[in-house]
C-alpha positions as CSV (number, residue, x, y, z in Angstrom):
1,X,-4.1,36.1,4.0
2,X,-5.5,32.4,3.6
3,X,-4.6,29.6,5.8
4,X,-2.0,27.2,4.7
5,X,-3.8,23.9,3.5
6,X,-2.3,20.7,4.2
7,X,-2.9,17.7,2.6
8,X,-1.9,14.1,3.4
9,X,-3.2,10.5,2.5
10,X,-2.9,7.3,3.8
11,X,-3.6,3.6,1.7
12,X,-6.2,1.2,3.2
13,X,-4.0,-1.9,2.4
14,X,-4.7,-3.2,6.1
15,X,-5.2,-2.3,9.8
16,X,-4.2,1.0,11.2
17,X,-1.1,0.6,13.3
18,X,1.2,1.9,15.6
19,X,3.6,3.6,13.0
20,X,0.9,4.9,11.0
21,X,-0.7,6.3,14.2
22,X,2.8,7.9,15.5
23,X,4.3,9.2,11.7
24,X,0.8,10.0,10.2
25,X,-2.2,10.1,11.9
26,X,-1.6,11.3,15.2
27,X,0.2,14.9,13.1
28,X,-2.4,15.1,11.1
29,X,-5.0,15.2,13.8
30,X,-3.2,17.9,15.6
31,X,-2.8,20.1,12.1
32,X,-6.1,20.3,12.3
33,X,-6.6,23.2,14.4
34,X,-4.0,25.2,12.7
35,X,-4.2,24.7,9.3
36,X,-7.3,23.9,6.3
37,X,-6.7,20.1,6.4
38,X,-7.5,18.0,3.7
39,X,-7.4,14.3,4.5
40,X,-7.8,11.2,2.1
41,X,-8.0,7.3,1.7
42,X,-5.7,6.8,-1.0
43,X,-7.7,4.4,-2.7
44,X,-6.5,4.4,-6.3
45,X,-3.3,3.8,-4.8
46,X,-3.9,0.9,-3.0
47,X,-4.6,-1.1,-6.3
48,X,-0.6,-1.0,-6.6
49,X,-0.5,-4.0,-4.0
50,X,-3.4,-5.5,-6.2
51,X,-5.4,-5.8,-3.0
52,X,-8.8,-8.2,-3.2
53,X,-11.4,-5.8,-3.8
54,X,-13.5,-7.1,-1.3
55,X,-10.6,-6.0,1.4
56,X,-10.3,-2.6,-0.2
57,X,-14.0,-1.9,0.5
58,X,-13.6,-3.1,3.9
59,X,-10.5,-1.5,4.4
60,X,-11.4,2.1,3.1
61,X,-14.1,2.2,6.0
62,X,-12.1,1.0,8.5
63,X,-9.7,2.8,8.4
64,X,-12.2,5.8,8.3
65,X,-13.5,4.6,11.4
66,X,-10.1,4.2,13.0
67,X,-9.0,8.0,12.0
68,X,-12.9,9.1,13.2
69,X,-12.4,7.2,16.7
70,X,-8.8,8.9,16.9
71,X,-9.8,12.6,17.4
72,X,-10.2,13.1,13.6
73,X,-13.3,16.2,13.4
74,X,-15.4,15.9,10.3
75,X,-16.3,19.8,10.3
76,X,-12.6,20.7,10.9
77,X,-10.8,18.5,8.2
78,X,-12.0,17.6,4.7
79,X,-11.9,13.9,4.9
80,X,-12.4,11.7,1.9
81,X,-12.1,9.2,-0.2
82,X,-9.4,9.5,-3.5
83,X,-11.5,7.8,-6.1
84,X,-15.0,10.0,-5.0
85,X,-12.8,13.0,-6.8
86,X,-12.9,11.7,-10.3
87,X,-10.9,15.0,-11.6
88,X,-7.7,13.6,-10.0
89,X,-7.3,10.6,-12.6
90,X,-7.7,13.5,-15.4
91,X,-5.2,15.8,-13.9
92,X,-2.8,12.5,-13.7
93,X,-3.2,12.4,-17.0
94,X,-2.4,15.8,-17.9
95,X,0.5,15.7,-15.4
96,X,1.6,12.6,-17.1
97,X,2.1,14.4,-20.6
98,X,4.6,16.6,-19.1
99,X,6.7,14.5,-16.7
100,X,10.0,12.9,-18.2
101,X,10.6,9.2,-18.1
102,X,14.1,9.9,-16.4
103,X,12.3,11.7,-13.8
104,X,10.1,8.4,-13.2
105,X,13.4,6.5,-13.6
106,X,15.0,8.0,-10.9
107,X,12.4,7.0,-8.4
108,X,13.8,4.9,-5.9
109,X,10.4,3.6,-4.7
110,X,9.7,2.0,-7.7
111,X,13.1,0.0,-7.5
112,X,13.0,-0.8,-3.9
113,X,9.3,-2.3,-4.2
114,X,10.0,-4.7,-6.9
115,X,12.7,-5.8,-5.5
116,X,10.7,-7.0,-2.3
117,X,8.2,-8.7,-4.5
118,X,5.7,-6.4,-5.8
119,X,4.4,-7.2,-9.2
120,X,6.2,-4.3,-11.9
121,X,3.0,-2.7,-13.1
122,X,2.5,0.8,-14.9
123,X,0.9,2.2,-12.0
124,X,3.4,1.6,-9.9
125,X,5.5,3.3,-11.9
126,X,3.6,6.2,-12.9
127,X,3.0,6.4,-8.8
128,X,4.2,9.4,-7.7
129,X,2.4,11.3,-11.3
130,X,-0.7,10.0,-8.7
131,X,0.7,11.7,-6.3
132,X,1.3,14.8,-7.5
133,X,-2.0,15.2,-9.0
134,X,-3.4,14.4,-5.2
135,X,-1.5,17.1,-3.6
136,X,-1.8,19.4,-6.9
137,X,-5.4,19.3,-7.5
138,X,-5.8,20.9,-4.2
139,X,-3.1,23.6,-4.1
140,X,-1.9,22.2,-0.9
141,X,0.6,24.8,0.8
142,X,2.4,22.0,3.0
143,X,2.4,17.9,2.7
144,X,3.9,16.4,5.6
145,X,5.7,13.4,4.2
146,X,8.4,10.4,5.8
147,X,12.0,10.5,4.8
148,X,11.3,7.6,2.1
149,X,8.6,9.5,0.6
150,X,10.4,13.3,0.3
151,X,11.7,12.2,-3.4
152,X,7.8,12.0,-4.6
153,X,7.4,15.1,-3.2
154,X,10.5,16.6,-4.8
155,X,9.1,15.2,-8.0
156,X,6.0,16.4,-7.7
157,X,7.9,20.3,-7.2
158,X,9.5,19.7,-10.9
159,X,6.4,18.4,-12.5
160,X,4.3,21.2,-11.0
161,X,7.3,24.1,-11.8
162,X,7.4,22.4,-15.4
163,X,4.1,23.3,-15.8
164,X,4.0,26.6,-14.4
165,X,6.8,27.5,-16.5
166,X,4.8,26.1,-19.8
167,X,1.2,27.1,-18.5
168,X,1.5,30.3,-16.5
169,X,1.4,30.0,-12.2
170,X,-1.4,27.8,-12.0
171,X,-0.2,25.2,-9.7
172,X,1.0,25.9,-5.7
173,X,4.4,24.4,-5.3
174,X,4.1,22.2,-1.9
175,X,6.1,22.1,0.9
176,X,7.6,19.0,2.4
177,X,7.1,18.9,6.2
178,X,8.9,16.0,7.2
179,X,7.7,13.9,9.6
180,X,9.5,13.3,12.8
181,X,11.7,10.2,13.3
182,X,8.7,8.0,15.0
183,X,7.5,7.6,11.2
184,X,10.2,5.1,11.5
185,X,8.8,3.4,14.5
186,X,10.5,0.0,15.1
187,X,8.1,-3.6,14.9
188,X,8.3,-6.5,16.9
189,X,11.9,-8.0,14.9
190,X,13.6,-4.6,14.9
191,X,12.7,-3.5,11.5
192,X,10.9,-0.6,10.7
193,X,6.7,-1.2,11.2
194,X,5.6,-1.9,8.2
195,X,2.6,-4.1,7.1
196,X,5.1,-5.3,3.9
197,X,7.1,-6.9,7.0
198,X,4.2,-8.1,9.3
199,X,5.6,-6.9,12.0
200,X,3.1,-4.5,13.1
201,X,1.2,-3.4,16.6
202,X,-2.6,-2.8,15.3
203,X,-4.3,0.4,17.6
204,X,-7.4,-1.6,17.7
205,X,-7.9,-5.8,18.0
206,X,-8.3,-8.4,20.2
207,X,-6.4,-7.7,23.2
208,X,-5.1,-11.3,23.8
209,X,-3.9,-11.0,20.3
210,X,-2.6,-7.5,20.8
211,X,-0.6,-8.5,24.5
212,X,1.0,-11.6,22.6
213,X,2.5,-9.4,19.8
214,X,3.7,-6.7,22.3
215,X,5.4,-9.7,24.7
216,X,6.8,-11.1,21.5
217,X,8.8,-8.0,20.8
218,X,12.4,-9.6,19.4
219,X,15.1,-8.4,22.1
220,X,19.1,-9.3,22.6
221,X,19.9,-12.0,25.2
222,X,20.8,-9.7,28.1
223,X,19.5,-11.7,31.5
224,X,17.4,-10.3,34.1
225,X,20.0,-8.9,36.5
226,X,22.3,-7.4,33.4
227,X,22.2,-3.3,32.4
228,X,20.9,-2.4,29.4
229,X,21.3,-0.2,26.7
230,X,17.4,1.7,26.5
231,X,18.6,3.0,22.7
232,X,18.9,-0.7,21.8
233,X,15.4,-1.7,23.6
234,X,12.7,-1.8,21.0
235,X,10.0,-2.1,23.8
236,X,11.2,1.2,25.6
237,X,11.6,3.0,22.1
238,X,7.8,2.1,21.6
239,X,7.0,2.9,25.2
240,X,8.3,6.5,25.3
241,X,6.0,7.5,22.9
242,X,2.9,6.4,24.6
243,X,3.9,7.3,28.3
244,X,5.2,10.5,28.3
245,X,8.8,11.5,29.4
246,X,8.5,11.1,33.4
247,X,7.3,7.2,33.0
248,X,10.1,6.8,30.4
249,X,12.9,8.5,32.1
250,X,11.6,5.8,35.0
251,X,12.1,2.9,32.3
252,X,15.3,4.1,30.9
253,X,17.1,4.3,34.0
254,X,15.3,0.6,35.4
255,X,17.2,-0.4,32.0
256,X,20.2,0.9,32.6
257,X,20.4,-0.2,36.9
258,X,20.0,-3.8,35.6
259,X,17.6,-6.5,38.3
260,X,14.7,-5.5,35.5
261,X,14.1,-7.7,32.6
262,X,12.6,-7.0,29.0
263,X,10.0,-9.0,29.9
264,X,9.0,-6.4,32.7
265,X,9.9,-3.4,30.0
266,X,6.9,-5.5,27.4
267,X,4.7,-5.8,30.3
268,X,4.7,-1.8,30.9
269,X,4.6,-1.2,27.4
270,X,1.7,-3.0,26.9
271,X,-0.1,-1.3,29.7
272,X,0.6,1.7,28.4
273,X,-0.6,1.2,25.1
274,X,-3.9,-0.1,25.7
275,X,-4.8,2.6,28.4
276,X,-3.7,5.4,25.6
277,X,-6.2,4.1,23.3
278,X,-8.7,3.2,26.1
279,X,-10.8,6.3,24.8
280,X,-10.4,5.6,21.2
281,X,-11.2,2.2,21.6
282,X,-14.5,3.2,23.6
283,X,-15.4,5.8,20.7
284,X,-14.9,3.5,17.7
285,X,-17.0,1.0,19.8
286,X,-19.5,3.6,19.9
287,X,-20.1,4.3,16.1
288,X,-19.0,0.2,15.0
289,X,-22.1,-0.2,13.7
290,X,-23.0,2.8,11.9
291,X,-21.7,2.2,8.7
292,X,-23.7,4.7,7.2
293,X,-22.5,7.9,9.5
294,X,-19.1,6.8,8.3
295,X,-20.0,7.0,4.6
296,X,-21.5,10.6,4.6
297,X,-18.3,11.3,6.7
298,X,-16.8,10.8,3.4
299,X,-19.4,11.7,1.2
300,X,-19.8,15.2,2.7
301,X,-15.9,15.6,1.8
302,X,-15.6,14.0,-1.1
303,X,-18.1,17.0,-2.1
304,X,-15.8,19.2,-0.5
305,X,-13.1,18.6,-1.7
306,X,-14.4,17.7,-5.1
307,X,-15.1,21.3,-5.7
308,X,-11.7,22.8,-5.2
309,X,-10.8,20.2,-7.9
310,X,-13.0,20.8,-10.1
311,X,-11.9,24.6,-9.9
312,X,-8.3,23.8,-10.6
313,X,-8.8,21.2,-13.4
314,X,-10.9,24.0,-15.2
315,X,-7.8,26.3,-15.0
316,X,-5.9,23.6,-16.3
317,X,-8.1,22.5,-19.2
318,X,-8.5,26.1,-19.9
319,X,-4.6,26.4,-20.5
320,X,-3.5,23.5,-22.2
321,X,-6.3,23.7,-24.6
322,X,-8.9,21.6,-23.6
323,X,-12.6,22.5,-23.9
């Protein structure tokens, strides 16, 4: 029996943050062990946020280096990057010419983007037909995805049982794994961390910066001597992830008793975060300046993973009549 394969993708629109770390990275790491992994820069998709292409080059290997430096193993998980697999924008294609409008229509994403701004573009709209060819194209078993994400992956279950039905079972349907609830961690105003919101905590940076942002966290007025509600304390929902359940059992109750402030609750946060990625930090200083182990990182995967897609487009060009 083969291994489930996973795939998942993140888009190098900006630093690597907490909530990436926590919903995405930090899972995907750990699959790593227990299922074929398949891991990928999401590129192509980035160009949705029109992003300066100077930034996305810079981007793409940062965030390499940031997934490298946290735990990420080169010769466990196929790691690359989404344009170095050419085949995907054919399969989009393809996919395209058999996904309804409506379906597209229905696509909250779409909506809830341009209405914060984003310009309306076609391949914003075609998004999740991307999507579907990424996770597709490999015949990934299981796609771990966040609650505002599970209607692309529904989506990409029609388009793929559409075509089965028209084609023959070529395509794996996926399974949606959904991410636990930290892929909603909070930022520093209460909002879900987000980089649309600027309200993010990087993993890596200057630590003066880093310390400002954390003691910055927005909080209610509560005074020093008052009890507090830990559920309704960003810094302690933040803190219990990096500190393990004894330390924030400690902090909830120090909430609770009142005579400790959220300035004290920030100043233990921060702590916490920077000696949980005291290691990381120490390997990505490590490899900083070896920009070129970073790009055969994804070379050697792009390879990879550019033969199992090359395999399944030939399927697919073989049934819908292509030569």
């Amino acid at each position: 029996m083969k291994p489930k394969r996973m795939l998942s993708g993140i888009q190098p629109t900006g630093d690597v943050h907490l909530g990436n770390y926590f919903g995405m990275m930090k899972p995907a790491i750990e699959m790593q062990d227990s299922v074929e992994t398949y891991l990928f820069i999401a590129d192509l998709h980035a160009l949705t946020s029109s992003i300066e292409p100077d930034a996305l080059r810079k981007n793409t290997i940062s965030v390499a280096l940031d997934f490298i430096s946290c735990g990420l193993n080169p010769e466990k998980t196929i790691f690359f990057k989404q344009s170095d697999v050419p085949e995907v924008t054919e399969l989009t294609w393809i996919l395209s010419c058999q996904t309804s409008m409506g379906l597209l229509e229905r696509c909250h994403s779409y909506k809830d983007k341009t209405a914060r701004g984003m310009i309306s573009n076609h391949g914003l709209f075609a998004y999740p037909v991307l999507m579907a060819a990424d996770i597709l194209i490999y015949k990934s078993d299981i796609v771990p995805v966040g609650r505002d994400q599970k209607q692309h992956l529904e989506v990409t279950r029609d388009i793929a049982i559409r075509f089965n039905n028209r084609y023959g079972e070529i395509l794996t349907i996926p399974e949606a794994v959904i991410r636990n609830e930290s892929a909603a961690l909070p930022g520093t105003d209460g909002q879900k961390m987000s980089k649309s919101y600027g309200n993010t905590i990087e993993l890596f940076g200057d630590e003066k910066t880093l310390r400002k942002k954390i003691m910055g966290i927005v909080t209610d007025s509560k005074g020093l001597e008052d009890a507090k509600n830990p559920d309704d304390c960003i810094p302690y929902q933040i803190y219990k992830l990096l500190s393990g359940k004894k330390n924030a059992d400690e902090m909830a109750e120090k909430l609770r008793a009142g005579g400790y402030g959220y300035g004290h609750a920030k100043k233990e946060l921060f702590d916490a975060y920077w000696e949980h990625f005291r290691p990381f930090r120490e390997k990505r200083s490590a490899i900083l300046n070896d920009s070129s182990y970073i790009e055969k990182v994804l070379a050697d995967g792009a390879v990879k993973a550019g033969g199992t897609a090359r395999k399944t487009v030939c399927e697919i060009r073989k049934a819908v009549g292509l030569k």
